[in-house]
N, C-alpha and C positions, 0 to 999 in steps of 0.2 A: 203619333198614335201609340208606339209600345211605352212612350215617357208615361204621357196619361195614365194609361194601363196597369203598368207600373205605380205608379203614386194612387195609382185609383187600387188597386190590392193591397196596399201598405196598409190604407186604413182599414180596409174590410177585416185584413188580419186582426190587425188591434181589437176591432171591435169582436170580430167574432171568437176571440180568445179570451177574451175577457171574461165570457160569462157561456156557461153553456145553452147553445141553442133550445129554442124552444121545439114542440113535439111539430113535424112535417107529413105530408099527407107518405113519407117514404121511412116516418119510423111509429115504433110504436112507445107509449109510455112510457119515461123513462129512458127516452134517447135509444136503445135495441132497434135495430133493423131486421122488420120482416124478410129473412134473407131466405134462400131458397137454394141449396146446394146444387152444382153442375153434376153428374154423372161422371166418376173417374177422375176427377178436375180436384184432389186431396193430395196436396205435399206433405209429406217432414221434412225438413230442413237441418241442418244442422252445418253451419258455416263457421268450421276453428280454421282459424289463420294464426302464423306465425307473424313475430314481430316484423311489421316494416311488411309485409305480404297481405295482398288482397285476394277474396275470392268471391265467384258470383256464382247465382241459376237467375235463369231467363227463359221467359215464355213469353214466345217470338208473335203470335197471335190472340188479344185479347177479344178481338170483336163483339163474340159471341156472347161475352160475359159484361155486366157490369157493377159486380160487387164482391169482395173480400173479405176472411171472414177467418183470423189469424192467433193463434197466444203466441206471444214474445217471450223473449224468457235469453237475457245478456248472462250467459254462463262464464265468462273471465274475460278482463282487460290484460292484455299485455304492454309489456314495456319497449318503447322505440325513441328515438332521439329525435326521429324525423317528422312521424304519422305522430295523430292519437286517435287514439282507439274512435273508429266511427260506423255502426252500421244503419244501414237505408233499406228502403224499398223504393222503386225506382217506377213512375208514371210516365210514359215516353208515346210520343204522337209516329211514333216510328219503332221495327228494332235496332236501328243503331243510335245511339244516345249520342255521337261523336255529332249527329246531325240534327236538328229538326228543335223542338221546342220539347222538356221535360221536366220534371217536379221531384224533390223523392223528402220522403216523409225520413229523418234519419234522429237515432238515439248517438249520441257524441259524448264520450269522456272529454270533456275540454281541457281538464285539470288531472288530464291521467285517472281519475280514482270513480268511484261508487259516489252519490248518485252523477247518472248520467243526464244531459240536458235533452229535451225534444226540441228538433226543430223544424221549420217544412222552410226547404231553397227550391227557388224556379232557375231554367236556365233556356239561353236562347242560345243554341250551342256557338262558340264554345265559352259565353260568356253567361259568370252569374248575374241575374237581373236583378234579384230579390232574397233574402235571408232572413227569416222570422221565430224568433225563438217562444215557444211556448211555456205554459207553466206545467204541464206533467215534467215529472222525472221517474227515472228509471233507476231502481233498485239492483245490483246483482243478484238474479237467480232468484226474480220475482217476477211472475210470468204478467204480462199485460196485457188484455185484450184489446184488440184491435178489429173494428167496422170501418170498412170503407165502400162506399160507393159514387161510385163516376157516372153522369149524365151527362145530356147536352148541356154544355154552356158551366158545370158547377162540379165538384168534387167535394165531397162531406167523409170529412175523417172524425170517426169516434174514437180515442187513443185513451184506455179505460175511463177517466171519468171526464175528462175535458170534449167538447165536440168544436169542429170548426170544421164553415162550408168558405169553400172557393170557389170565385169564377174560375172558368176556363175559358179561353176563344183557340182552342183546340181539341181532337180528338182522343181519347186514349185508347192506343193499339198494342201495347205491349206495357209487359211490366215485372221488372227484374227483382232481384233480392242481393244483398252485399254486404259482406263482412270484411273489416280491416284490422288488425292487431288486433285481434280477441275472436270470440267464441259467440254466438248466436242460435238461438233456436226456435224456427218456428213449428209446434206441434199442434196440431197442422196448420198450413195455410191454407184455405177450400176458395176455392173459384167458383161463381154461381150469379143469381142476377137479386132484385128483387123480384117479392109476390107484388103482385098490384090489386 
C-alpha cells in the first residue's frame, strides 16, 4: 500500500508541477484562494539562525483551520561546512514530527548561494518516502506569496506563480515554520479557512 502511494504521488507531482492547475470550485480566477482570515491567528516571523543552527515556531493545534495565507521573503544564507542553508513549513498529522506522517513545503540553497530551489518532501517518520523539486525559485529578499490549503484527502499549494495539488491519506493537525543557516521572514503568516 505506502509503495503504491508513493509511486502513485511521484506522478501526480510531475504532472501537477508542470503546469499550473486549472481554476477549482476552492479558488478564484487566477489560481487566488477565497481565503477568509481566523480572528488573532496573524504571525510575523522572522527566523535568523546562525551557521550550522536551526530554529522553529509551531502551532500545536491546526484543526480549526484549513488554509494559509503567507509572504516569504529569505533575507540571508549563511555559510556552513555541514548544513546548507534550508527553510520549510512543516504539515504534520500530529505535533510531534519525530512521529506520524508529515510533508513541509521548503526553499533550499543547494549550492550555498541565491537563487534558492523549491521543493515539497513527504515523510513517514523517521523515514523520507518522497522528494520533489519544483520549478519556482526563490530570490534573496524577494518576498513570494504563498496560498495554501488543506482538505480531506488533498493539499494545494500556490507558491507565487506555480500551483500544485496533493493527495493526502492523512490529517493535517499541526504546522510548524523552520529556518537553518540563514534568515527567513514571513510577514505575515494568517491562519484562517476557506469561504465556501
Amino acid at each position: 500500500m505506502r509503495t503504491y502511494f508513493v509511486k502513485t504521488l511521484s506522478v501526480l507531482l510531475a504532472l501537477c508541477s508542470s503546469s499550473v492547475l486549472g481554476q477549482d470550485k476552492d479558488q478564484r480566477p487566477g489560481g487566488a484562494i477565497s481565503f477568509k482570515p481566523a480572528q488573532g491567528q496573524a504571525f510575523r516571523l522572522d527566523l535568523d539562525t546562525a551557521e550550522g543552527a536551526y530554529s522553529e515556531w509551531q502551532h500545536d493545534d491546526v484543526s480549526s483551520f484549513c488554509a494559509l495565507h503567507a509572504s516569504v521573503r529569505i533575507k540571508r544564507l549563511r555559510t556552513d561546512v555541514r548544513w546548507v542553508p534550508t527553510f520549510s513549513i512543516w504539515f504534520a498529522d500530529s505535533d510531534k514530527r519525530d512521529q506520524g506522517k508529515h510533508l513541509a513545503l521548503q526553499f533550499r540553497a543547494t549550492y550555498r548561494t541565491s537563487p534558492l530551489e523549491t521543493r515539497i518532501a513527504f515523510w513517514e517518520s523517521p523515514t523520507k518516502t518522497l522528494e520533489h523539486t519544483l520549478k519556482t525559485t526563490v530570490k534573496l529578499d524577494k518576498p513570494v506569496p504563498l496560498e495554501i490549503v488543506w482538505q480531506q484527502h488533498s493539499i494545494l499549494m500556490n507558491i507565487g506563480q506555480e500551483s500544485v495539488r496533493l493527495p493526502l491519506d492523512w490529517e493535517v493537525r499541526s504546522i510548524a515554520v523552520s529556518a537553518s543557516t540563514g534568515e527567513m521572514k514571513l510577514e505575515p503568516l494568517i491562519l484562517g479557512c476557506v469561504e465556501k
